[in-house]
N, C-alpha and C positions, 0 to 999 in steps of 0.2 A: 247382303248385296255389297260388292265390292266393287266401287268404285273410280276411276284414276283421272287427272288429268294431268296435261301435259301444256305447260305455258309454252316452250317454242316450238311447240307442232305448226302452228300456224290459224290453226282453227280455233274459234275464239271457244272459251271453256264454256259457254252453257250450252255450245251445239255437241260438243263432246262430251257432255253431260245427257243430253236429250238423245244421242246415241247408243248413248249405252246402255240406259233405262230402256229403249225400243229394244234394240239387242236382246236385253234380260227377258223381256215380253215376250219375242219372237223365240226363243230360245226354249220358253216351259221355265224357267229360272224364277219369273215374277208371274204369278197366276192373277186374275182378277181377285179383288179383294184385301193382296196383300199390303200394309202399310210400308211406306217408303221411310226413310229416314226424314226427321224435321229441317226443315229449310236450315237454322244455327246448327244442329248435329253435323249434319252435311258439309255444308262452309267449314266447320271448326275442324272436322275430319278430311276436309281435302283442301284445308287454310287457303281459302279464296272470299270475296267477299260472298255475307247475305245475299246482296242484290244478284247476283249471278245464279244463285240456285234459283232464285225466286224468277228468275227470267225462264230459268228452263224448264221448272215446274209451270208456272204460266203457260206456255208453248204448249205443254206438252196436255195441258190441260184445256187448254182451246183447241185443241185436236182430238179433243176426246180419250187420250190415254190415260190418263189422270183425273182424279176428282178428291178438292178439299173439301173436309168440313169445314166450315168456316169455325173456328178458333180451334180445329182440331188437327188431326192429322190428314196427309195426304195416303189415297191410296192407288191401286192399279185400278181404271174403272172396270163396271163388273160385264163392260160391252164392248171393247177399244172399238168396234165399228171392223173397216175393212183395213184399219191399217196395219194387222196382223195380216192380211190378205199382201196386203201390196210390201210389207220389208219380207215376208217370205219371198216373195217372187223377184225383190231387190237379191235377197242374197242369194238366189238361184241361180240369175240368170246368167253370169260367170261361167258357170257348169254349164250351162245348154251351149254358149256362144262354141268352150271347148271342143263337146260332143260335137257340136255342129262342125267346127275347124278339121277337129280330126278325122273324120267321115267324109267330109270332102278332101282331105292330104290323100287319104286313103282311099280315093275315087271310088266312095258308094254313093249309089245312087241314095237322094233324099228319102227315098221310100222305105229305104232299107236301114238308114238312119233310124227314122221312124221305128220301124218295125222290131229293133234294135231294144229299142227306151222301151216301147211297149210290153214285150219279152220281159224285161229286167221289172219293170213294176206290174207283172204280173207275176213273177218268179217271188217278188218282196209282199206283196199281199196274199198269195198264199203259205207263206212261212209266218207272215204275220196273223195269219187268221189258223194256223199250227201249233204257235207258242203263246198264243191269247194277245199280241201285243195291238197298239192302238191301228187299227185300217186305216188308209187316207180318206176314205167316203165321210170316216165322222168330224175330219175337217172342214 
């Protein structure tokens, strides 16, 4: 897992930390189970302090995306809940707004919009259910 921060972003480093880690999650990059880097690894690897990792592991841990052992390692937990649900649907929704902009530029009717996306994720699930790759249903 590679990780970055950026001190004059503006955004203070353990939300950009706790970002990225969701990111990695949402992405298939971090599965349940996997072990994260040690709070000192981390810090030492992106020379910020302990306490900053330790904040965003915290966070990210009272949300359910993380879980310590206690004197052991952190890992991804083996249930994040729905917030796999809701950063999917954070980084979609961009795309829908567009579809949506462009479809009305382009005076179709909402239906047709619709009818539009529909078409397209049924054209991608049966190529998906042709080449064996994952369906959206087992999401």
């Amino acid at each position: 897992m590679l990780l970055h921060v950026n001190p004059a972003s503006g955004v203070p480093t353990y939300l950009q930390i706790e970002t990225q880690v969701k990111h990695y999650i949402a992405a298939g990059a971090l599965t349940p189970g996997d072990a994260l880097p040690s709070v000192r690894q981390l810090a030492s690897d992106l020379r910020i302090s302990t306490n900053t990792v330790a904040r965003a592991y915290q966070d990210l841990e009272r949300d359910g995306i993380l879980r310590t052992i206690p004197g052991g390692r952190t890992y991804v937990a083996e249930n994040p809940g729905s917030f796999l649900k809701a950063e999917r649907v954070r980084r979609l929704r961009p795309y829908a707004r567009q579809i949506a902009v462009e479809g009305t530029q382009l005076r179709l009717d909402p239906r047709e919009i619709m009818q539009l996306v529909q078409q397209e994720l049924d054209a991608l699930e049966e190529e998906n259910e042709r080449y064996g790759s994952l369906d959206r249903k087992s999401r």
